[in-house]
C-alpha positions in Angstrom: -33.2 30.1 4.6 -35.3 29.8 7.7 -32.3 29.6 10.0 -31.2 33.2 8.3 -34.7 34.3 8.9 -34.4 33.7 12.6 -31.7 35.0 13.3 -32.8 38.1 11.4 -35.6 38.4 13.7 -33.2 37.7 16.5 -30.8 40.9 15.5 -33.9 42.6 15.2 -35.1 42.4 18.6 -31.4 42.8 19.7 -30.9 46.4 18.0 -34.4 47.2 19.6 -33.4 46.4 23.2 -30.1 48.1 22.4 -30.5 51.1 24.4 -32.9 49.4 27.2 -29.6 47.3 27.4 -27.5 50.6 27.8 -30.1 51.4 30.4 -29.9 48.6 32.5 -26.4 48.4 32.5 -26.3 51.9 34.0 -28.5 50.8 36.8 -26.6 48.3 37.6 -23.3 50.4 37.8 -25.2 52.9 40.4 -26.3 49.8 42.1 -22.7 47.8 42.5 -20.1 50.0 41.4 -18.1 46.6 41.4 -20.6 46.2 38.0 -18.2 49.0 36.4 -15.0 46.9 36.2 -13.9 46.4 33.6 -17.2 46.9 31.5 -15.3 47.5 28.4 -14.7 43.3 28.2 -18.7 43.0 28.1 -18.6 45.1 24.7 -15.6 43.1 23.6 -12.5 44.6 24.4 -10.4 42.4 26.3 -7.1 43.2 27.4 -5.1 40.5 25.5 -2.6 40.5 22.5 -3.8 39.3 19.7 -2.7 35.3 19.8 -1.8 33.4 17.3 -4.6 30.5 15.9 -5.3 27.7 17.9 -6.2 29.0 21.3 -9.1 27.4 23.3 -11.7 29.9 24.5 -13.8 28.1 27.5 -17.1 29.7 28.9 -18.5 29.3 32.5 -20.7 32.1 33.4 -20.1 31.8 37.2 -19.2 29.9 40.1 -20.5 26.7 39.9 -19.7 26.6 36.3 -16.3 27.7 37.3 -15.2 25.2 39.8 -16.6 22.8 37.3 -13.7 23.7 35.5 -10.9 22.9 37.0 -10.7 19.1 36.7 -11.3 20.1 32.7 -8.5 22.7 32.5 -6.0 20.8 34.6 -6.5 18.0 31.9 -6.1 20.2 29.3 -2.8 21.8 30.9 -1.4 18.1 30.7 -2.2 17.4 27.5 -1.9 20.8 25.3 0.7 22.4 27.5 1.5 25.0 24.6 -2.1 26.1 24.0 -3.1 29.2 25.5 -6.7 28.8 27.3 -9.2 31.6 28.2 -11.4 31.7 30.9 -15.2 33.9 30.3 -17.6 34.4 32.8 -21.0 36.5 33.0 -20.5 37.3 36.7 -19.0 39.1 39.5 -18.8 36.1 42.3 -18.1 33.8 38.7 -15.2 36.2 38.3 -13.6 36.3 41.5 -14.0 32.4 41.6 -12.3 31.9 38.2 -9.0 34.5 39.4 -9.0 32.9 42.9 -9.1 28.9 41.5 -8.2 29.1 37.6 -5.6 31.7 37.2 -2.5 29.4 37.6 -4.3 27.3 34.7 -5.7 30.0 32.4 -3.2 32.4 29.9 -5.9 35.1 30.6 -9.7 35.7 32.7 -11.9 38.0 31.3 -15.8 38.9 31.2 -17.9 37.2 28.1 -19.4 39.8 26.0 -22.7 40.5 25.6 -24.2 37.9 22.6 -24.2 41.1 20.0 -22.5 40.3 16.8 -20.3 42.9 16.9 -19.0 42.3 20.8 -18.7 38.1 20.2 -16.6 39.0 16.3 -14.2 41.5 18.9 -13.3 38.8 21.0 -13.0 35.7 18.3 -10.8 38.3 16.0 -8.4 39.2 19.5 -8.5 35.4 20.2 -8.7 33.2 17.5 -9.9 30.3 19.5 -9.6 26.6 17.4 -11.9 25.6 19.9 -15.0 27.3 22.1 -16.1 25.5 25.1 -19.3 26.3 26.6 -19.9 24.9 30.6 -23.5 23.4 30.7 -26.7 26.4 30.4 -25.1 29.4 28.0 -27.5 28.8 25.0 -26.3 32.0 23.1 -27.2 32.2 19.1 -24.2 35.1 18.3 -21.7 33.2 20.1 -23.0 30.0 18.7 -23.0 30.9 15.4 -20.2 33.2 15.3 -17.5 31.1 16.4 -18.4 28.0 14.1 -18.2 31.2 11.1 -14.7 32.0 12.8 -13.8 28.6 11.9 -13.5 27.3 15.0 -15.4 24.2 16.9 -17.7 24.4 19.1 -18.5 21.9 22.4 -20.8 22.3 25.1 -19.9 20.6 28.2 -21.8 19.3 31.1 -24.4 20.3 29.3 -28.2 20.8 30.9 -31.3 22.0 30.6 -33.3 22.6 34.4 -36.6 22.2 34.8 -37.1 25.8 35.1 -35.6 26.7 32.2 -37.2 23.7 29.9 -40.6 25.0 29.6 -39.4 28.6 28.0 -36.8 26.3 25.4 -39.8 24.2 24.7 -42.2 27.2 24.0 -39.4 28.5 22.0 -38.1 25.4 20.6 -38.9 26.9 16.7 -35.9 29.1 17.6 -33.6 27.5 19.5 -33.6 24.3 17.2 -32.0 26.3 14.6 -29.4 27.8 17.5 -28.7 24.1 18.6 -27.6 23.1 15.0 -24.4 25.0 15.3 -22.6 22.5 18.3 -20.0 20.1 16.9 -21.1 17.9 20.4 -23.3 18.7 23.0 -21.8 16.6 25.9 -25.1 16.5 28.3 -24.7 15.9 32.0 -26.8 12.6 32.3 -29.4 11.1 30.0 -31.8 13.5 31.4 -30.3 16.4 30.0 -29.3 14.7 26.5 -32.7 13.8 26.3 -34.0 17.3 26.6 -31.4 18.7 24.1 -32.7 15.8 21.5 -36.2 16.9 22.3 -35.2 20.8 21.8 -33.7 19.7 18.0 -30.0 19.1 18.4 -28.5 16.9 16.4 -25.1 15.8 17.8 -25.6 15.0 21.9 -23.7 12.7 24.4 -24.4 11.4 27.5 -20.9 12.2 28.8 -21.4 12.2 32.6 -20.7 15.2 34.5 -17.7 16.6 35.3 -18.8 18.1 39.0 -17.9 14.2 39.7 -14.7 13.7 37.8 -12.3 14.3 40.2 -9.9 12.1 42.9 -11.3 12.4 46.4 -8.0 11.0 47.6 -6.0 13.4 46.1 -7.8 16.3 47.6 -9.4 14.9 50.6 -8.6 16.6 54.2 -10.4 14.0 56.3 -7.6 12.2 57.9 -5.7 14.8 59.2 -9.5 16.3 60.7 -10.4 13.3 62.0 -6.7 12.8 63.8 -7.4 16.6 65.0 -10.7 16.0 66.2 -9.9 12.7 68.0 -7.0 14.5 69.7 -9.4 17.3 70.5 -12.3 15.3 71.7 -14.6 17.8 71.4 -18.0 18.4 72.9 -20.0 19.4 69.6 -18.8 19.8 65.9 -20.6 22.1 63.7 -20.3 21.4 59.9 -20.4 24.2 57.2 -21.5 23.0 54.4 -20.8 26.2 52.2 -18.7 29.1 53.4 -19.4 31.2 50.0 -20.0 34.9 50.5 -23.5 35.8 49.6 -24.1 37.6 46.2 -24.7 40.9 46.0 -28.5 42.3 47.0 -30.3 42.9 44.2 -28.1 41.2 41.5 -30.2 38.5 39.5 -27.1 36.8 37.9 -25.0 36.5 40.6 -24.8 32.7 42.4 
């Protein structure tokens, strides 16, 4: 009863800040034009055919989350070949990360919706997911509680919690306690993070380890053939960039 109550409250609020969401959303069209593609996809209308049950639907809002990714998709290429696997993010430069690095591992790339009922049902009814990952922050109580209702499970991954963020869950922790019972796991990051989902009210967490470090330096790393290069080079001064990421957009509070 008090979980329905909360969510009541939370659908409430939601079809108050409706048309302030509208607004927004219009701004930041005139803003980034970019903003305006595909827009339909936020609302629920992905360009998919309907599949048939047991996809996987995996969330990573943008391009950390993203890259995160790969090592977890490549894994599940290997051993699911047959399932188709959908990619979600929340933004632009998480967009153009997912198509540049995921789109030889993914059966299809698209925007999340917004966390309205109606949007989250559109895109569980297209996809019929058996199984919803969510990569590390995305605490959202349609999606959460919608796709466990669709039948399918439900897994964080690499799950945290920043220090920024921890102070709001805490002040809201009557809420989001009720929104953290719906996770079949919680796989948290490090014990830092498990602990703070444990404080929050979840029920089901693992310190899993995180994934940004699963990977095989040797079977990716360049350095030999740089180092041959720059010994036959013998130059006077190296310069080393660490990131070579384009910058987000000016004014754009989601992007990375």
């Amino acid at each position: 009863m008090r979980a329905n109550l909360i969510y009541l409250l939370y659908w409430t609020l939601q079809a108050l800040a409706f048309p302030f969401l509208l607004l927004y959303l219009a701004i930041r069209i005139i803003r980034n034009r970019l903003y305006a593609h595909r827009l339909g996809e936020r609302f629920g209308f992905i360009p998919f055919h309907r599949t048939p049950p047991g996809a996987i639907w995996l969330h990573a809002v943008s391009v950390g989350e993203a890259i995160t990714a790969i090592g977890l998709l490549e894994r599940l290429r290997r051993e699911m070949p047959g399932t188709p696997v959908y990619v979600s993010t929340t933004t632009l430069a998480g967009r153009a990360m997912a198509e540049q690095k995921l789109s030889r591992l993914a059966s299809g790339i698209f925007y999340a919706p917004i966390d309205y009922r109606f949007a989250v049902r559109r895109v569980l009814r297209r996809l019929k997911p058996a199984l919803v990952v969510v990569m590390e922050t995305e605490i959202w109580p349609n999606l959460y509680r919608e796709s466990r209702r669709s039948g399918a499970r439900l897994l964080i991954v690499n799950g945290r919690i920043s220090d920024k963020a921890l102070p709001k869950y805490r002040h809201r922790a009557w809420f989001f306690r009720q929104v953290l019972q719906w996770p079949d796991a919680i796989l948290a990051q490090d014990a830092t993070a498990a602990g703070r989902y444990t404080e929050l009210g979840a029920p089901r967490v693992l310190d899993a380890g995180n994934l940004k470090y699963d990977f095989d330096p040797a079977a990716t790393s360049i350095a030999p053939p740089v180092a041959a290069l720059l010994q036959h080079l013998q130059p006077s001064h190296v310069l080393i960039a660490a990131s070579t990421m384009p910058p987000a957009a000016p004014g754009d509070p989601d992007e990375d």
